[in-house]
C-alpha positions as CSV (number, residue, x, y, z in Angstrom):
1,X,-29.6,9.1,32.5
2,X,-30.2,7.8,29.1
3,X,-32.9,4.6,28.1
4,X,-30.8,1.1,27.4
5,X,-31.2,0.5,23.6
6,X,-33.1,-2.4,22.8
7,X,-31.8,-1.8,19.1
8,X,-30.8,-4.8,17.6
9,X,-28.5,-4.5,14.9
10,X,-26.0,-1.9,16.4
11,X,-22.6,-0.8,14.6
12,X,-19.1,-1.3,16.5
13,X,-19.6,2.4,17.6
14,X,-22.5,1.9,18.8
15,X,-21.6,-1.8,21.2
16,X,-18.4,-0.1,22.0
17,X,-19.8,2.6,23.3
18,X,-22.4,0.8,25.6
19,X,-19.7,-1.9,26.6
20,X,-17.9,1.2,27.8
21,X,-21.4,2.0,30.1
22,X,-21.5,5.4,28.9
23,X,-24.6,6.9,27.5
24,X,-24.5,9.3,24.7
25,X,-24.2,12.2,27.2
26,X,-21.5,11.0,28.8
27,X,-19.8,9.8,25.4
28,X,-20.1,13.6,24.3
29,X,-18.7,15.4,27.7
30,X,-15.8,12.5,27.7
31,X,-14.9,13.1,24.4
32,X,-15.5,17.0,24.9
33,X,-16.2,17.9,21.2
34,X,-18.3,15.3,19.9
35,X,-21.9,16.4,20.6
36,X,-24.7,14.0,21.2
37,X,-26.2,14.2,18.2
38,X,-23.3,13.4,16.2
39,X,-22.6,10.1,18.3
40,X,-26.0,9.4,17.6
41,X,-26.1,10.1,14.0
42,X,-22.7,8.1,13.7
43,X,-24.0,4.8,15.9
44,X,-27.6,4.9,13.2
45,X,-25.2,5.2,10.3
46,X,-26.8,8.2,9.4
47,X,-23.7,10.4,8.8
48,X,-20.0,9.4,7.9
49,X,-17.8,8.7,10.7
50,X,-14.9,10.8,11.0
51,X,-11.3,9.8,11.6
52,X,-10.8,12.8,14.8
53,X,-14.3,11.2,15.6
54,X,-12.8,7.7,16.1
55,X,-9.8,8.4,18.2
56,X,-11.9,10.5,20.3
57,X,-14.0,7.4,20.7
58,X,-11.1,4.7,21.4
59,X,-9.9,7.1,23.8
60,X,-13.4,7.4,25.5
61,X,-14.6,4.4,25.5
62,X,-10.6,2.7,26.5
63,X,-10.9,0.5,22.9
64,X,-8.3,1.3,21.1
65,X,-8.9,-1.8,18.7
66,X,-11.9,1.4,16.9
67,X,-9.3,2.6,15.4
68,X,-7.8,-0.3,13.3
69,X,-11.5,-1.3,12.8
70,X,-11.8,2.2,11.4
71,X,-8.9,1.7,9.3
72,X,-9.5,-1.7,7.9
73,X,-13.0,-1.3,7.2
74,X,-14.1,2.6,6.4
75,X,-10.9,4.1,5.3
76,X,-10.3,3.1,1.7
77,X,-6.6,3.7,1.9
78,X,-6.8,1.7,4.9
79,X,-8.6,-1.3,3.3
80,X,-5.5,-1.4,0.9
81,X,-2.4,-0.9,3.4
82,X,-3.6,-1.6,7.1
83,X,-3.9,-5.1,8.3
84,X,-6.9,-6.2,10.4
85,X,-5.4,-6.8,13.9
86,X,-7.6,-9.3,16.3
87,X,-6.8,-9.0,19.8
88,X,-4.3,-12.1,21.1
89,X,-3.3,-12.8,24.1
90,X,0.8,-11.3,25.1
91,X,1.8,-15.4,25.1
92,X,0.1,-16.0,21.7
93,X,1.8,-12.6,20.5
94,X,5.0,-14.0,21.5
95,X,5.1,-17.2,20.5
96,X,4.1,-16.1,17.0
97,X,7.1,-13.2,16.8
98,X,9.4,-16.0,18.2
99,X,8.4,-18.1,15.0
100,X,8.4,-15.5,12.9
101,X,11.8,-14.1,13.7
102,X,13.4,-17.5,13.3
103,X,11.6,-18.3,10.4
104,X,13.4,-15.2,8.9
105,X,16.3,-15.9,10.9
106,X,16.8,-19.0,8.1
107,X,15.3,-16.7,5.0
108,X,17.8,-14.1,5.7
109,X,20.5,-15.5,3.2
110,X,18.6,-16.5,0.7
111,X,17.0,-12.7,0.8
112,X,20.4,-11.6,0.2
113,X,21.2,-13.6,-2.4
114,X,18.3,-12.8,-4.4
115,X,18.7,-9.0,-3.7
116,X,22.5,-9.0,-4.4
117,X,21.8,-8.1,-8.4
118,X,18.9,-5.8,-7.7
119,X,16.3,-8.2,-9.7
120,X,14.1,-10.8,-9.0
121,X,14.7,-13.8,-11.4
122,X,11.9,-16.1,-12.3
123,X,13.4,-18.8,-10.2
124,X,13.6,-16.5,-7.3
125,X,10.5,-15.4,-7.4
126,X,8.6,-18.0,-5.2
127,X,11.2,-17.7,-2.0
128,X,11.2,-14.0,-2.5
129,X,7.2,-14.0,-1.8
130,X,7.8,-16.6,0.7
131,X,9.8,-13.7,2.5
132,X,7.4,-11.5,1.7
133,X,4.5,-13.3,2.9
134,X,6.4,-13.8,6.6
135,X,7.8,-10.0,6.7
136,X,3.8,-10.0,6.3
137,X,3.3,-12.3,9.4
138,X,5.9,-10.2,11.6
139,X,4.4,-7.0,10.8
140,X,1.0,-7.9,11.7
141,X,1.7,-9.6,15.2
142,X,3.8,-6.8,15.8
143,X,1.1,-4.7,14.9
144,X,-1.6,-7.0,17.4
145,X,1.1,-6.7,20.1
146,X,1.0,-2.4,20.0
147,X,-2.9,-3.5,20.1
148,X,-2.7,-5.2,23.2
149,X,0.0,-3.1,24.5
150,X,-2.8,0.3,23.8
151,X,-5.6,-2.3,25.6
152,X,-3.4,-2.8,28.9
153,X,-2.6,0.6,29.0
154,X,-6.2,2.2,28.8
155,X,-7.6,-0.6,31.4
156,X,-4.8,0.9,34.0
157,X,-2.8,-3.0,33.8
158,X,0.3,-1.2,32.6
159,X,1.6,2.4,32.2
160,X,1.9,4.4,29.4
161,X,5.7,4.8,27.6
């Protein structure tokens, strides 16, 4: 069995990986084709983390929360389409699709009426990215909800679709 790290400044990889209580031996043989080296070389930032290196570790270690990390921080398509997701709990998630949905539920005309002529007139152009900005809002909690949803599942509280 591997030594604890007394390390200080560890990456996400790195705390997710001993928050999972797996050393780097058992990191490599749960994930089956990462070797021990490359964990190690990824956790001391001494080589580029992979996206197929990632999942593998979400899966591993159960924290599926590495990937949108991944995605929001080291991909740069990522930085400029995925949404950070911070892990809620399911009545926070709720309450804020809830608000969301009837928010939108009153925005829905207006939307029409601005997309009726297929423009977006100057004096339309403030509730159109008020719209925008709560479309925004949905998508994200939706997003933190599949989150959780991936978190209950890989700690055995629900079953997998």
């Amino acid at each position: 069995m591997g030594r604890r790290s007394t390390k200080t400044n560890k990456n996400i990889y790195f705390r997710s990986r001993e928050e999972a209580g797996l050393t780097r031996a058992e990191a490599s043989e749960a994930m089956g084709y990462v070797s021990e080296s490359r964990i190690d070389k990824i956790e001391n930032e001494r080589t580029t983390v992979q996206p197929e290196d990632v999942v593998a570790m979400a899966e591993a270690y159960k924290k599926p929360s590495l990937c949108n990390y991944y995605c929001t921080h080291e991909c740069r398509i990522g930085q400029d389409t995925v949404a950070e997701v911070h892990p809620s709990s399911l009545a926070e998630l709720s309450l804020g699709i809830f608000n969301s949905l009837n928010a939108l539920d009153a925005q829905k005309t207006r939307l029409m009426e601005i997309a009726e002529d297929g423009t977006i007139r100057d004096d339309e152009a403030e509730d159109f990215a008020a719209i925008q900005e709560n479309l925004n809002k949905i998508s994200n909690t939706i997003e933190s909800l599949k989150l959780w949803i991936s978190q209950a599942v890989a700690d055995g509280k629900i079953k997998p679709l």
